[in-house]
Structures are given as structure tokens and as C-alpha cells.
C-alpha positions as CSV (number, residue, x, y, z in Angstrom):
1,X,73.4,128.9,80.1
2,X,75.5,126.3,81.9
3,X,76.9,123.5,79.9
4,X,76.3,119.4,79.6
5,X,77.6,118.9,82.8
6,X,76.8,121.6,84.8
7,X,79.8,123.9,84.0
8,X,78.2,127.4,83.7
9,X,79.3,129.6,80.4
10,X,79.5,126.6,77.9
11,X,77.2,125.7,75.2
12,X,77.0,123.0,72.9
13,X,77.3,124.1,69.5
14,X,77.5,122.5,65.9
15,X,81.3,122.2,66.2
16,X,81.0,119.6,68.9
17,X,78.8,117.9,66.8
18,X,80.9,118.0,63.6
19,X,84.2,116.7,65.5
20,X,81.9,113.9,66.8
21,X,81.5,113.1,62.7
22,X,85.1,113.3,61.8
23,X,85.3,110.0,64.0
24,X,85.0,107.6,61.1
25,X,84.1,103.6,61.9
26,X,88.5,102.8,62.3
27,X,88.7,105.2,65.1
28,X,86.3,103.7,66.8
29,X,87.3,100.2,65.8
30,X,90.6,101.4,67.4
31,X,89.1,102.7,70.3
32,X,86.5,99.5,71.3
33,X,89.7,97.2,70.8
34,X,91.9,99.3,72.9
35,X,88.8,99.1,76.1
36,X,88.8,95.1,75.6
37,X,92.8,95.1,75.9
38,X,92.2,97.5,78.9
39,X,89.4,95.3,80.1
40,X,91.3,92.2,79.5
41,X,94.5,93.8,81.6
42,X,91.8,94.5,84.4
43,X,90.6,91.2,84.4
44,X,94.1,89.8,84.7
45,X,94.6,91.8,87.9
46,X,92.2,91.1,89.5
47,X,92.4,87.3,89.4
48,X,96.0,87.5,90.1
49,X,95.1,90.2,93.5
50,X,92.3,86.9,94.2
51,X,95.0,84.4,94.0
52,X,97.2,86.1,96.2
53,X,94.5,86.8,98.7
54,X,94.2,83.5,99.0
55,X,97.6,82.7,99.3
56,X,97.4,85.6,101.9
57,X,94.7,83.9,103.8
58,X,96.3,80.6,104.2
59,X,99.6,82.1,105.4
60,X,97.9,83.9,108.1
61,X,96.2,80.4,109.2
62,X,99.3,78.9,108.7
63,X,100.9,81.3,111.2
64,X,98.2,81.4,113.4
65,X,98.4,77.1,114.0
66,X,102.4,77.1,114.4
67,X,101.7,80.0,116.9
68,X,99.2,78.0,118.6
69,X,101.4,75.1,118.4
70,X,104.3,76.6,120.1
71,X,102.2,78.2,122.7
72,X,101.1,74.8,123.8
73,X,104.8,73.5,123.8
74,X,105.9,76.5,125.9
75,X,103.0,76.2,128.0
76,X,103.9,72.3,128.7
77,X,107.7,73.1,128.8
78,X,106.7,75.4,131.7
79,X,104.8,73.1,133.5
80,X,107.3,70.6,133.6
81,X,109.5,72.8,134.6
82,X,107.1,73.9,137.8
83,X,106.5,70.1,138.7
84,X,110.5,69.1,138.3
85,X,112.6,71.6,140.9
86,X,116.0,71.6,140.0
87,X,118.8,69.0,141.6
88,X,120.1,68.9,144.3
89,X,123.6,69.3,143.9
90,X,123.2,72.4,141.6
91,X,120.7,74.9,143.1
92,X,121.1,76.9,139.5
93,X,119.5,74.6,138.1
94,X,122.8,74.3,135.6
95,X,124.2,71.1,134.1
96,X,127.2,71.7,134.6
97,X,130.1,70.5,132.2
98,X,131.3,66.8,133.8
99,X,135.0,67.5,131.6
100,X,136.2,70.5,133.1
């Protein structure tokens, strides 16, 4: 005969039943307010893990617009650069230092 939960060679018998009777109502008293501290840990987590995925979320925006923002620049530095050749007098395209 297989037992409760499928496990073959065990059988319920009336000494499962009597230790569920030795529970008296403080156990479980004990036991229920034990699950609501649990619950109430769990609950706790998982609004802190929704805050920070929020403060997650706006980080990544925030990094995606100053990435944005400072591909434009570069993108605007380089086109000036294309339109304006360098002088004349420096073919680098170096300033070079007027106090040496």
C-alpha cells in the first residue's frame, strides 16, 4: 500500500493520528503567529525588492538620456570639427603654447 503522498510501503496508522492530538490549541497559537511574522517578513521584501525596481528603472532611463545627450554632443563636436579644417599656420591642428 503506498502512503499519503505516493511513497510506496507507508501507511497511516493511529499513531499519526494521536501525535496530531498531542497538538494542544498554544502550539498552534504559536504556530499561526509564527506564519504571520513569516508573512509579514515576506511582505516587507517584497515591497522593498518593488521600490528598488523602481529606483532600478529610473537609473536605467536616467543613463539611457545622459548617453543620448552626450551622443548628440559628440556627434555636433564632430561636425564642427569636419566643417572647421584646422589653421593654417599649424597643420596638426595644435594650439600651440604662445609662452615658450
Amino acid at each position: 500500500m503506498s502512503g499519503p503522498n505516493g511513497d510506496p510501503n507507508i501507511s497511516i496508522t493511529d499513531e499519526t493520528v494521536d501525535d496530531e492530538e498531542e497538538f494542544n490549541e498554544e502550539e498552534y497559537v504559536a504556530i499561526n503567529s509564527m506564519l504571520d511574522q513569516i508573512n509579514s517578513c515576506l511582505d516587507d521584501l517584497e515591497e522593498r525588492n518593488d521600490a528598488l525596481n523602481g529606483k532600478l528603472h529610473q537609473l536605467l532611463e536616467s543613463n539611457r538620456q545622459a548617453r543620448l545627450e552626450f551622443r548628440e554632443q559628440l556627434n555636433g563636436t564632430q561636425s564642427s570639427e569636419q566643417q572647421s579644417p584646422p589653421p593654417e599656420d599649424d597643420p596638426a591642428g595644435f594650439e600651440r603654447d604662445q609662452g615658450d
